[in-house]
C-alpha positions in Angstrom: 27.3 -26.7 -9.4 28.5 -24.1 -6.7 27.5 -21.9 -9.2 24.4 -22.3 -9.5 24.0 -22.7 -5.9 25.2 -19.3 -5.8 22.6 -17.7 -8.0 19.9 -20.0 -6.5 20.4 -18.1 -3.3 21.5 -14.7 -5.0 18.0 -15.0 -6.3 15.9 -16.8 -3.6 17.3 -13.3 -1.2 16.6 -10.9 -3.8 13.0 -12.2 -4.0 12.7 -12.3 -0.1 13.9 -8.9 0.2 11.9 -7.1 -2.6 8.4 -9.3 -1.2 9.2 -8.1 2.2 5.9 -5.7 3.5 7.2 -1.8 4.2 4.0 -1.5 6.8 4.2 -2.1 10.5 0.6 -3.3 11.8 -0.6 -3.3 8.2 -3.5 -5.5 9.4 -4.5 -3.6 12.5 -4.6 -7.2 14.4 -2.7 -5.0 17.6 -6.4 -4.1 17.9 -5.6 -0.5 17.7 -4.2 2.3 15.0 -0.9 1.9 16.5 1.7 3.0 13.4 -1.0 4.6 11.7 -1.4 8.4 11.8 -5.3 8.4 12.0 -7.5 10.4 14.0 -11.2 10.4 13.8 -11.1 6.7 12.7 -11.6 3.8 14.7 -10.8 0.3 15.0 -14.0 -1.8 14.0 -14.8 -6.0 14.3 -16.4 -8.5 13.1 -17.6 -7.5 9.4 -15.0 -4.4 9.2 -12.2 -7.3 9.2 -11.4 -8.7 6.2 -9.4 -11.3 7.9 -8.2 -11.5 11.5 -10.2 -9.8 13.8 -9.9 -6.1 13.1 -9.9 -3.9 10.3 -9.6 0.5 10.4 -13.0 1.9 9.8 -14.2 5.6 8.9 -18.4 6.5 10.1 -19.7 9.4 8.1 -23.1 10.0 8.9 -25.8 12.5 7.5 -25.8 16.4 6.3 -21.4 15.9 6.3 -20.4 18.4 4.5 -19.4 18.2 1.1 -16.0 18.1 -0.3 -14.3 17.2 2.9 -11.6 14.8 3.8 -10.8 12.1 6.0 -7.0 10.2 5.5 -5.7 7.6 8.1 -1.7 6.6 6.8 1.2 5.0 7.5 5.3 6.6 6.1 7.2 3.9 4.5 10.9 4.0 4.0 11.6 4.2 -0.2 14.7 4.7 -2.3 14.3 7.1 -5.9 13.9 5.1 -8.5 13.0 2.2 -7.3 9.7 0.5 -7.8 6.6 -0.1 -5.4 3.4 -2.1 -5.3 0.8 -1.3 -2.8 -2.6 -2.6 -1.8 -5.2 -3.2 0.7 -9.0 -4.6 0.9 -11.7 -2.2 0.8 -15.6 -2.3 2.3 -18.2 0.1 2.0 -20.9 -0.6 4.5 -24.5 1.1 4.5 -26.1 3.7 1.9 -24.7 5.8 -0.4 -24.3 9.2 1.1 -22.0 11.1 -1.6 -18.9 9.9 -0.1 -16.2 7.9 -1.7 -13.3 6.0 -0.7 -9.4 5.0 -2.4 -6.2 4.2 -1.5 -3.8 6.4 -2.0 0.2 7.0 -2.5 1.5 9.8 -2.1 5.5 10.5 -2.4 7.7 12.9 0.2 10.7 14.3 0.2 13.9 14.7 2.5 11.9 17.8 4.4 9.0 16.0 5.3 7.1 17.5 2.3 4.3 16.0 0.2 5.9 16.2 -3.8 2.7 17.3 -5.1 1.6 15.9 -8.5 4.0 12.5 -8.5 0.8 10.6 -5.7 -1.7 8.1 -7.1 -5.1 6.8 -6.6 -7.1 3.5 -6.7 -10.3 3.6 -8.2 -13.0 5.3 -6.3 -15.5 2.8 -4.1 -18.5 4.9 -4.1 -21.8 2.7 -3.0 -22.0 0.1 -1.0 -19.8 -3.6 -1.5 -18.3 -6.2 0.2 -14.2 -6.4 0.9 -12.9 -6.2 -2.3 -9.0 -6.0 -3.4 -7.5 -2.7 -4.7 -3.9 -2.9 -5.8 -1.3 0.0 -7.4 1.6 -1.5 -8.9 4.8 -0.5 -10.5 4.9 2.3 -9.0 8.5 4.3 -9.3 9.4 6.6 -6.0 10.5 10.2 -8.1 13.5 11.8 -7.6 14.0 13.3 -4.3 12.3 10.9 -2.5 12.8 9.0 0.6 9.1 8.3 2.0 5.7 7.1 0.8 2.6 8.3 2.4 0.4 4.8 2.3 -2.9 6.6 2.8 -6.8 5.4 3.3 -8.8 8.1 1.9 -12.4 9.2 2.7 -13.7 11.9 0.3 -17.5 13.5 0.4 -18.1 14.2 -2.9 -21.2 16.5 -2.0 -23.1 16.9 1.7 -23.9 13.1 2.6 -28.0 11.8 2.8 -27.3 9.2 4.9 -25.1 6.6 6.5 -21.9 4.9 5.2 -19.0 3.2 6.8 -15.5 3.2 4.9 -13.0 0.3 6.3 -10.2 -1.3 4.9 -8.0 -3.3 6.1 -4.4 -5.6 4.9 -2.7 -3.1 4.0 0.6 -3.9 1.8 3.3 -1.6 0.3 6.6 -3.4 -0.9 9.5 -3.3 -3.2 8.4 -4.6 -6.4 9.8 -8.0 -7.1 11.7 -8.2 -10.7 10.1 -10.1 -13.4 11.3 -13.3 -14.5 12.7 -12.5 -17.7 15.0 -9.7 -15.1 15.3 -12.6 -12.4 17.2 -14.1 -15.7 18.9 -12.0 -16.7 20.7 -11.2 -13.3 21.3 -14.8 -12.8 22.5 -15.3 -16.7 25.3 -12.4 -15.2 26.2 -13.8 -12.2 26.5 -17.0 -13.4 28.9 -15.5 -16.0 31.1 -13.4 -13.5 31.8 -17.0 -11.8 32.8 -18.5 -14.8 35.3 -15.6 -15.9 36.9 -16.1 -11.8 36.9 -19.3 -12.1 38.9 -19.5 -15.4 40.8 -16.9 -14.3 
């Protein structure tokens, strides 16, 4: 029985650390982008939360020039190897104007650099919708790494016609938990390491 006990907790932990969210205001309820790294975009109310009270919002209004960019994000903490889920709710409010909006991973290394060509995107929102739930998962930091870049992306994909407002809001990036099946297995091996001390 003490045992089990032992892997009941050695697995109840595991599961509480690997759940635990990486992103400090990830919901924006401070009222404000504290955390975040995003100028230009504001802190909206009402129908730009998707819960709460608030949610982080991005205007882009007529004859914006095409191809440009507009990124709000948050650096997480992250260990090589390791695997990552991320997501967040996503609204696109008004007309479609040639602009587009995804979240986005991207991967950075000890110098504060961007590793190019190891990021990931969610699929494009590109016209108008309601709050709707975007998620990357299984996603392993590369070698070298020791941030994420959690990133709300803006793109115009040509000079905008009109009038759209990106927001998004609940933001989540955390340590993906193991699946069952691994859960087993780790608890088939502790249990056994007990049982070797104990007849020992």
């Amino acid at each position: 029985m003490k045992v089990m006990r032992v892997i009941a907790v050695f697995m109840a932990v595991m599961c509480g650390i690997a759940s635990a969210n990486l992103l400090t205001n990830p919901g924006f309820e401070t009222g404000d982008t504290s955390s975040w790294d995003a100028g230009g975009w504001y802190i909206g109310s009402g129908g730009d939360a998707q819960s709460g009270s608030y949610g982080l919002a991005y205007y882009v209004p007529p004859s914006t020039g095409g191809d440009s960019w507009f990124v709000a994000y948050q650096l997480a903490p992250v260990t090589e190897g390791l695997t990552y889920d991320a997501s967040c709710w996503m609204r696109y409010a008004g007309t479609a104007n040639n602009s587009e909006q995804f979240l986005e991973i991207q991967w950075l290394n000890g110098l504060g650099e961007i590793m190019w060509g190891n990021g990931v995107g969610s699929t494009p929102v590109s016209g108008p919708q309601e709050y709707t739930f975007y998620e990357l998962d299984d996603l392993v930091a590369p070698a070298g790494a020791v941030q994420a870049s959690v990133r709300a992306v803006v793109h115009t994909t040509g000079v905008t016609t009109d009038n759209a407002w990106h927001t998004f809001d609940n933001f989540s990036f955390q340590q993906a938990i193991p699946e069952p099946s691994t859960m087993a297995l780790i608890g088939i091996a502790v249990g056994v390491l007990g049982l070797t001390r104990r007849r020992k």
